[in-house]
N, C-alpha and C positions, 0 to 999 in steps of 0.2 A: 842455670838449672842442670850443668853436665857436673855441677860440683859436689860433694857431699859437706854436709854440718860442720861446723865448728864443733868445739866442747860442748856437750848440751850443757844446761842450766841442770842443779841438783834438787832431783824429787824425791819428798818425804816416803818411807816406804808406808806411810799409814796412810798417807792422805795424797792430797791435793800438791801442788807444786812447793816448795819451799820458799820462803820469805828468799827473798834476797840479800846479799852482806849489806848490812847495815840498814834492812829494811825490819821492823819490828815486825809478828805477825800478826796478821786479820785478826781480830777479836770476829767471835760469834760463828765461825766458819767451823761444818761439821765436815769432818772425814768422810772420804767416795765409799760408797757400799761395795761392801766385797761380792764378787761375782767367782763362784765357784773357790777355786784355788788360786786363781788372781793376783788377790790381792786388793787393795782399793782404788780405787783408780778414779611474602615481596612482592607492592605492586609497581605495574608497569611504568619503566621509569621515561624521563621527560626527554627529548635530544640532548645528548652534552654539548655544553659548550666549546667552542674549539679554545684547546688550550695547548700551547708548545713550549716546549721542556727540552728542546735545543741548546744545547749550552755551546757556549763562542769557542774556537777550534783553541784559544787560549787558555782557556778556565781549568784550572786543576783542583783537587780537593787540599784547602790551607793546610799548613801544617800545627799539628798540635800546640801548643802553650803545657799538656800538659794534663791527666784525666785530674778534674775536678767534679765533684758533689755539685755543687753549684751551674749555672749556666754559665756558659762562655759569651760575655757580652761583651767581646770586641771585637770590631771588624762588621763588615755587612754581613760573613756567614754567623757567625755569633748570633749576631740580631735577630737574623730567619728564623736560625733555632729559639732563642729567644719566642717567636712571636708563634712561632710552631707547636711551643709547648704550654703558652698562659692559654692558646684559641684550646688545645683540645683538652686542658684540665676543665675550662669551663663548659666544655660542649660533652665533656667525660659518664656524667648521667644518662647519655643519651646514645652511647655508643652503640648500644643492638640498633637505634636505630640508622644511624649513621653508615653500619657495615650492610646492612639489608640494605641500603637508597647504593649504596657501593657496589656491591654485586650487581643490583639491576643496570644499572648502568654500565659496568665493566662487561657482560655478557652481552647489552646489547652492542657496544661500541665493538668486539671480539668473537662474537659468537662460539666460535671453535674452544675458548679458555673455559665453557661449561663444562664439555668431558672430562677436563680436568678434575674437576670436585666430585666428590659424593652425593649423594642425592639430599642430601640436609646439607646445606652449604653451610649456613648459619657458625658452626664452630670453627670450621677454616677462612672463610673468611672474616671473622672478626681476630682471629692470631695473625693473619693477615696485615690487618691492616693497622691493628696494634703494631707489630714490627717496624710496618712502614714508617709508623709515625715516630718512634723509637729512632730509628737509623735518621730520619728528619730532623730530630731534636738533638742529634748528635754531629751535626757539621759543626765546623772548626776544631772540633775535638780528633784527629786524627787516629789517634790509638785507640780510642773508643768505637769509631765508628769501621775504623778495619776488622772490629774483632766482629761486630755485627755483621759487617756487610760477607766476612767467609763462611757465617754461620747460616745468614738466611741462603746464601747463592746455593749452598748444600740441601736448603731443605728444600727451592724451588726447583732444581735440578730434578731433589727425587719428584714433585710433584707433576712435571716434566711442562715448567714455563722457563721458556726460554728468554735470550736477552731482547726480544721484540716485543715482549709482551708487558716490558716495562713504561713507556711508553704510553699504552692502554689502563696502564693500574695509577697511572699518575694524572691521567686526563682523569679517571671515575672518580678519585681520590679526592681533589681538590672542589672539583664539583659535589659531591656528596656534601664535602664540608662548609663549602658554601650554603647551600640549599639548607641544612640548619642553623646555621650560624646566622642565616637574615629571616628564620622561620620565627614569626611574631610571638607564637607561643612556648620558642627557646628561653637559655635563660638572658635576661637581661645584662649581664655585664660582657658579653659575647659584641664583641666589635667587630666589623667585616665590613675592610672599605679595597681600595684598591693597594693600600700601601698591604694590605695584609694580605690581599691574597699576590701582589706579588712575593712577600718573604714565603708564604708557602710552593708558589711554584720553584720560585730558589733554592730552597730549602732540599725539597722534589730531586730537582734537577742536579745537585750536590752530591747528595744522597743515591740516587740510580745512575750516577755516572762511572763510582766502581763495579757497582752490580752488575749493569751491563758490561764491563771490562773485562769480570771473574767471570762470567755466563759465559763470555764467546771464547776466550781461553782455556774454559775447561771442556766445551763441546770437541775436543778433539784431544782432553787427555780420556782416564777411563772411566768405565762406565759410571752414570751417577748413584745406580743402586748394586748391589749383590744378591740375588738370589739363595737361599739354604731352605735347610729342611730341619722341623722342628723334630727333634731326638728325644726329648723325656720331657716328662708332664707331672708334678707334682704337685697335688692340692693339697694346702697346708689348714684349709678350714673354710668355709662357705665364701671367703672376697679374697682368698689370697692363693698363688701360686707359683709356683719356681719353674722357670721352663727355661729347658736349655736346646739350642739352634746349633745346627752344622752348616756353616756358610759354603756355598760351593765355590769359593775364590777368596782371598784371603781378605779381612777386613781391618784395618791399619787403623787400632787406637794407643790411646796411653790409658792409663790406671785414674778413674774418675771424671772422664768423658762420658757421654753420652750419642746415641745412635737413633735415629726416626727408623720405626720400623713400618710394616704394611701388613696385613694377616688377612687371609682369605675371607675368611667372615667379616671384613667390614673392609673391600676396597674402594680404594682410593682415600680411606682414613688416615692418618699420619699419628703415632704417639710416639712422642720419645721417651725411651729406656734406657738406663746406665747398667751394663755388663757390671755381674757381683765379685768377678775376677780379674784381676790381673793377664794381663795378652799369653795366652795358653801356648805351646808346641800344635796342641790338634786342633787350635784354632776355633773351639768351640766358646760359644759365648751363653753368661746364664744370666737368665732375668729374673728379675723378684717383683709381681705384679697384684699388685689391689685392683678389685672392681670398686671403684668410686661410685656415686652416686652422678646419673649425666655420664658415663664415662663408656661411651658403647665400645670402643677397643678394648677397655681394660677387663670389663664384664665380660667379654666374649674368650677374650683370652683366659680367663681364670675360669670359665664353665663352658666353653665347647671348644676350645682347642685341642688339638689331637696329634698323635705321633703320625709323621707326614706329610704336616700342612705346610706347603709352601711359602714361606716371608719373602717379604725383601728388603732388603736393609742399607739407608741412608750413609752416607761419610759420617766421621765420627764427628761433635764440637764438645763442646766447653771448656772452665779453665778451673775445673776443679783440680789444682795439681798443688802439690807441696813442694818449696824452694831450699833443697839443700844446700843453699850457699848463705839462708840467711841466719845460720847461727842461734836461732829461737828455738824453746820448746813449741807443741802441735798440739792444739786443741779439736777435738773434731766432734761436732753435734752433728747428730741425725735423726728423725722420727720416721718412725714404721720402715716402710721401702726406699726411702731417704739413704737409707745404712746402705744401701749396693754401692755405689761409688767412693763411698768411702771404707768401705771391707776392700773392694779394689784396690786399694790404694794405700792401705797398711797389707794388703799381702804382698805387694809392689815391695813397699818397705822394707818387709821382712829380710827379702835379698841382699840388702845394701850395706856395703864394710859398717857406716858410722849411721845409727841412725837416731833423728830424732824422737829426745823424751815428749812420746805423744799421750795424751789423755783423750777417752773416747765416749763420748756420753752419748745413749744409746737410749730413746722415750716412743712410749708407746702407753694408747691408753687402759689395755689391760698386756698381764705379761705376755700372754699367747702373743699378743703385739711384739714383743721383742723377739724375732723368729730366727734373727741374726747374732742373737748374744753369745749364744756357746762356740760361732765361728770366730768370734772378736777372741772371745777367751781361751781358745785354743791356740789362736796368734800369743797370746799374752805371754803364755806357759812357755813358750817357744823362748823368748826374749824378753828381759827385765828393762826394758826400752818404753811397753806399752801397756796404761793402763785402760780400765773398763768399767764403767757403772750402767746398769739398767735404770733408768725413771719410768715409772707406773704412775699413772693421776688417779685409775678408778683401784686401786689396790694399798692404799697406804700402809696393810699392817704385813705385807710383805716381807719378811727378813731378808731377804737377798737383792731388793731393789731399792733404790731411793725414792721418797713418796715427792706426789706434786706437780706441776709441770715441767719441763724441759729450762724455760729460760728462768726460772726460780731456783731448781736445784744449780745450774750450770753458776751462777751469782754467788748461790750461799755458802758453795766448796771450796773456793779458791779466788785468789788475783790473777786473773788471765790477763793483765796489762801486757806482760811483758812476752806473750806467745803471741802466732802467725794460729787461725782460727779460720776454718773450714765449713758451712753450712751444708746441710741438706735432707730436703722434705718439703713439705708443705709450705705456701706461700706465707699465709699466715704463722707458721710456727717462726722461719726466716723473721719477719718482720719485728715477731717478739722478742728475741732472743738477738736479733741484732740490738733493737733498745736497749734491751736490759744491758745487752755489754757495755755500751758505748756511756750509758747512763755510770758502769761500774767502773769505768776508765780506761777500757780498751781503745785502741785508735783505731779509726774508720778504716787506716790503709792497710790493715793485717786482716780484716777480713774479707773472707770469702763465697761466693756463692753463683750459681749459675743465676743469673735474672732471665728468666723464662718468660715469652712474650704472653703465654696464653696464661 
């Protein structure tokens, strides 16, 4: 990643990417919509059982084989995962309640871990325990569960649980999921004998053995959050706003990261945000934020945040980042607020001696939705390197956007086989739009996306 591109690959100035030598072109594929001057482009819960999550002064975390889609079924860590992830697809319908019998139990075996949370637990700890079970189903996978395990120690840092309190989250954990797992009126294909709840305490114990490592190692680098002050406030329309923070200490990201922040109006809430800029001289960072429906940080933030309000802001994670050494053109989809980490991340670009022929599709459900188009296009004009289409679903007779949704238009444009492809927005938008590629003959390992617990 210190490298820059090879030769890009040569794109049509009217459309979509250029066939390849010797590659005919796509029949049926329409040219990207020009954009400006562009171009185209809880009850009381029961005693826990005592459960120990001691692992033998020998036991280290296996090493990987290697990230695969699939499970890693060899080896006894394999297995756990394995058997960690068939119990909770099956017991998966039933997860609100699983994370309520969790909490009760975690609170009462800890007591002290309630001022932790917000007065409505319910959303943190079920991202909670999603996580958990995430990082669980990722032993033997090494690479995989490294990248988990620096992302959540970051976010339970800022939540301020420390490495003792994993221990308590893995005693609630496994008991919760017992207690439905042998609850008559679960679902039937739900096995829970002794062999299973050993691979989950294995699994457990796998799993929170770097957490606890990263916890106590970092209790003596610096702090887990930074303090700033919010500097401007802009409402772009009744669920959306721009607001930009002055950190009082500097906060150390890259271009397409993301940061857990905290807002006065809903402490001890946790939302993560991707900065819409690239790492500034004055250190300030801007957010691009929707009030969601359920979303009482996002709500509060876009209708009663104000110049002065105190944040406090998480270490940076994800791996939204672009691979200059891998010689590909760059695809990059986004819907709505989606576009912040990736506007970061071609203004990053913009910088760089060689940079990759990127295409940037840009969807929202009406244009007012595309809030970030003219900042894309203004990159564009800058550099014959990047292109730009807006998609609109509720506006099709638009002249300056492409009609439809996101992963219909991204198919009908072009062969993105042979590009490195960036996701971000909506969970559901993700999930379509990865099909559709993979369906169109992209490979699984050129895309990208943050997989977000909640």
């Amino acid at each position: 990643m210190s490298a820059e591109p090879l030769a890009p690959s040569p794109v049509s100035r009217r459309g979509g990417p250029a066939a390849p030598p010797g590659r005919p072109p796509r029949s049926g594929r329409a040219r990207l919509v020009p954009v400006d001057a562009v171009g185209p482009p809880a009850r009381r819960a029961p005693e826990p059982p005592t459960v120990s999550f001691a692992l033998p002064a020998t036991t280290t975390v296996p090493a990987a084989e290697g990230l695969r889609p699939a499970a890693c079924a060899s080896g006894p860590e394999g297995r756990a995962a394995d058997t960690v992830r068939t119990t909770w697809v099956a017991l998966e319908p039933r997860e609100d309640e699983v994370a309520r019998w969790f909490a009760a139990l975690l609170f009462s075996i800890d007591p002290p871990l309630r001022a932790l949370f917000p007065a409505s637990v319910d959303g943190p700890v079920r991202r909670l325990v999603r996580a958990t079970v995430l990082a669980m189903s990722s032993v033997g996978r090494a690479d995989e569960l490294d990248a988990l395990v620096a992302a959540q120690v970051a976010e339970h840092r800022g939540l301020g649980l420390t490495a003792a309190a994993y221990e308590s989250i893995g005693v609630a954990l496994v008991a919760a999921v017992r207690r439905f797992a042998t609850d008559p009126r679960g679902p039937g294909d739900v096995v829970w004998d002794d062999v299973v709840e050993q691979a989950w305490v294995q699994a457990f114990s796998l799993a929170a053995a770097p957490m606890e490592d990263a916890a106590r190692r970092a209790e003596g680098d610096e702090p887990a959050t930074v303090d700033a002050t919010l500097v401007a406030h802009r409402r772009l329309s009744w669920d959306l706003a721009v607001v930009t923070v002055e950190p009082h200490a500097p906060v150390a990201y890259r271009a397409g990261q993301y940061v857990s922040v905290e807002i006065p109006q809903r402490p001890r809430m946790w939302r993560r945000l991707s900065p819409a800029t690239a790492p500034r001289a004055d250190g300030l960072l801007e957010f691009h934020v929707r009030g969601v429906e359920g979303g009482w940080v996002s709500r509060a933030v876009v209708a009663h945040a104000q110049r002065g309000d105190r944040w406090r802001i998480g270490s940076a994670q994800g791996r939204l980042t672009v691979d200059p050494a891998s010689g590909r053109d760059l695809l990059m989809v986004a819907g709505g607020t989606g576009a912040a980490p990736l506007l970061a991340l071609c203004e990053d670009m913009a910088g760089w001696a060689h940079r990759p022929v990127t295409t940037v599709f840009l969807g929202g459900r009406t244009v007012a939705d595309l809030h970030c188009l003219d900042r894309f296009a203004e990159l564009a004009r800058e550099g014959d390197h990047l292109r730009v289409v807006g998609v609109c679903e509720d506006d099709p007779l638009d002249p300056e956007v492409a009609p439809g949704t996101l992963p219909d238009a991204v198919v009908r444009t072009g062969d993105w086989s042979g590009h490195d492809v960036l996701l971000s927005g909506s969970p559901g938008m993700i999930r379509a739009t990865v099909s559709a590629l993979l369906v169109d003959g992209t490979p699984l390992d050129r895309i990208r996306y943050d997989p977000f617990a909640d």
